[in-house]
SEGU-635919 format. One record per residue (C-alpha): residue in three letters; x, y, z. Coordinates in steps of 0.02 Angstrom, whole numbers, plus 32768, in hexadecimal, padded with zeros to 4 digits. Each point is the difference from the previous one (the first is absolute). Layout:
residues N
ALAXYZ
...
This chain:
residues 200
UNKB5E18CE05A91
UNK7FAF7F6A8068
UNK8020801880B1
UNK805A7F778048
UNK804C7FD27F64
UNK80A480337FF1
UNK8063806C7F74
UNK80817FA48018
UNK80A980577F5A
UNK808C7FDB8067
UNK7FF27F8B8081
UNK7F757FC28084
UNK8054802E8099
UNK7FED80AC7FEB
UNK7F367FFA7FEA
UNK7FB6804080A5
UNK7F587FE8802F
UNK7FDF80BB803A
UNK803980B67FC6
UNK80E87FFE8002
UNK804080BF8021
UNK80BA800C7FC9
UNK8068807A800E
UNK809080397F5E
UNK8091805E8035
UNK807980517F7D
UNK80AB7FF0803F
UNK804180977FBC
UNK80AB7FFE8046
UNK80397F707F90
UNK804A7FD37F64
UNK7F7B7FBC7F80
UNK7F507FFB803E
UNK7FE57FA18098
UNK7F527FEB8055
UNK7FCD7F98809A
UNK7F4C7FD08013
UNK7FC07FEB80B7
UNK7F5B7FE5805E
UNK7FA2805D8076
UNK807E7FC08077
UNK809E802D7FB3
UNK80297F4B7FD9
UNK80557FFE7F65
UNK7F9A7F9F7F79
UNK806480177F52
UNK8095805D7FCA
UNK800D80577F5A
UNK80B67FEC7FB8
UNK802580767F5D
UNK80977FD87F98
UNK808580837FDF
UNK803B7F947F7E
UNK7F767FE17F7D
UNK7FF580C47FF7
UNK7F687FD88087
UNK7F9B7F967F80
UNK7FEE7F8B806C
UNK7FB37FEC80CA
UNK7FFA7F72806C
UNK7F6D7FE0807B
UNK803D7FA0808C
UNK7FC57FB6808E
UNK8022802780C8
UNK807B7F5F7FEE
UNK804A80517F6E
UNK7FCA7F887F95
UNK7FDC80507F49
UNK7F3B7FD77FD8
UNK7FED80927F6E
UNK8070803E7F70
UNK7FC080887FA7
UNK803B80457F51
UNK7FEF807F7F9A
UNK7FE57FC57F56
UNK8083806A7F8B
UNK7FD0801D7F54
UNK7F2F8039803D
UNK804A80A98035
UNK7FEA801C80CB
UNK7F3B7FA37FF4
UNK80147F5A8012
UNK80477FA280AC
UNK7FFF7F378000
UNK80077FA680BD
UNK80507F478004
UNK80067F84809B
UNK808A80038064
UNK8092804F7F8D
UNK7FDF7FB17F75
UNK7FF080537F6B
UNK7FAD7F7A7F89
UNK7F6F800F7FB7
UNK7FB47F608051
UNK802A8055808D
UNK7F9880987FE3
UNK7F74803B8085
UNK7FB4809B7FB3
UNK802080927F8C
UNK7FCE80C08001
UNK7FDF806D7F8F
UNK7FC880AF7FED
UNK7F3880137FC7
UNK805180907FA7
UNK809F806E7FBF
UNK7FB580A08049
UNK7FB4800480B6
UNK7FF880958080
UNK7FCC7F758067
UNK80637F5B800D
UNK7F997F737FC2
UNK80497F4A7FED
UNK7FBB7F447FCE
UNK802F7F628041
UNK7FED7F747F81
UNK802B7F588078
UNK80817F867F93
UNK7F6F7F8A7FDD
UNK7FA580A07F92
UNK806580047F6C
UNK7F76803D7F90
UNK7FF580AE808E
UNK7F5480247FA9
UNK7FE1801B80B4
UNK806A803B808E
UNK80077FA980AD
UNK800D808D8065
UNK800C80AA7FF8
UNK806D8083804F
UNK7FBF80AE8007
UNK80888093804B
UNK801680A4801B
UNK80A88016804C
UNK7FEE80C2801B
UNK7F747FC58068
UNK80767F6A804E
UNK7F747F7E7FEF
UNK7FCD7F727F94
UNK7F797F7B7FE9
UNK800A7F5E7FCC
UNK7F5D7FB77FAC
UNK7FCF7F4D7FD3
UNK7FF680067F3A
UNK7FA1807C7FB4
UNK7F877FFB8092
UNK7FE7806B8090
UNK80347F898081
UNK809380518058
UNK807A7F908043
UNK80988064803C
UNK800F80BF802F
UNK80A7805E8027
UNK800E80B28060
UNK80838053802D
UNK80377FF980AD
UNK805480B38049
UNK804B7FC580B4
UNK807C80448087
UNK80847F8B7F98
UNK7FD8803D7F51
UNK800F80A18009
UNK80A77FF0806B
UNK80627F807F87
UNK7FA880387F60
UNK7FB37F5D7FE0
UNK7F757FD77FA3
UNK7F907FAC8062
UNK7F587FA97FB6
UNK7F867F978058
UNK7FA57F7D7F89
UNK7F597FA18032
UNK7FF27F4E7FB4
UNK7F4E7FC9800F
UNK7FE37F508036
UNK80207F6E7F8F
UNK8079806F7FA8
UNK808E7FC37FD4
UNK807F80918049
UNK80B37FD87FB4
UNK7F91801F7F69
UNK7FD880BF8032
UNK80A18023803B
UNK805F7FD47F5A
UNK7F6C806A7F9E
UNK803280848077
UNK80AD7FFA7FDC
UNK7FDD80047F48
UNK7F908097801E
UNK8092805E8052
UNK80737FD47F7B
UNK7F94804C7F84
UNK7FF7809B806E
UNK80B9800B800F
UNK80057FE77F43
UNK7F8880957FF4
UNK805880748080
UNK80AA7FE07F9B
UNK7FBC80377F64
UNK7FC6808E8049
UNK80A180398048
């Protein structure tokens, strides 16, 4: 990636010319799955609603106004592997950002790609998501390079451990378009919570 050039998927304003930390916190507590997305600061930056009534197929990436900028899907009929994300809450194709996919059926490890809307050949992913959520962490790559544009650990703190939330701190790199990461995180969870259910 060019520095100074801007990977912009969702929209401009969130671009920033040096390194974004956020911080995702599981609110347990509720009904449906509800995360908020802060900075370093503890200023709210997006809110993560899940919906009880789509049998939680679908999650809606907001904005600290409220204002819905994401919709993601799963995409019934391709088993649990395939998750579409539209503008706003749309649901159109036209309206499509990105889709991800598993690289395989049968990973110890999670691994995802990101085929942008534009790629409809996906000959070639856009980015790639590497996980281990035993390990709590994940990378996100540009392509099938080695250039790493997003990281997430998991953040243990005072809070955490008293309300049983799951707290994880993601760093954007610069230029990085970081609505973008947090919806691939999102879909990375709901993979995991896929995973854990068939498990149990």
């Amino acid at each position: 990636m060019p520095k100074g050039n801007p990977t912009v998927i969702i929209n401009p304003q969130y671009c920033a010319p040096h390194n974004i930390d956020l911080a995702i916190v599981r609110k347990v507590m509720t009904l449906g799955d509800n995360f908020t997305v802060t900075n370093v600061n503890g200023k709210v930056v997006f809110n993560l609603k899940g919906s009880l009534m789509s049998l939680h197929d679908n999650r809606v990436l907001l904005d600290a106004a409220g204002k819905p900028i994401v919709t993601i899907r799963r995409k019934v009929m391709t088993g649990h592997d395939r998750w579409q994300a539209f503008r706003g809450e749309s649901m159109e194709m036209k309206d499509l950002i990105f889709s991800v996919k598993r690289s395989s059926m049968f990973q110890l490890k999670t691994k995802l790609d990101v085929f942008l809307a534009d790629n409809t050949k996906e000959k070639v992913c856009d980015f790639k998501v590497k996980g281990s959520w035993f390990e709590k962490s994940c990378v996100v790559y540009a392509g099938e390079s080695l250039t790493i544009v997003a990281q997430m650990h998991k953040k243990h703190t005072v809070q955490s451990i008293a309300f049983g939330k799951d707290n994880f701190m993601v760093t954007v790199y610069p230029d990085i378009d970081y609505a973008f990461i947090v919806a691939l995180i999102l879909i990375l969870d709901e993979i995991n919570q896929d995973k854990r259910q068939a498990q149990n």
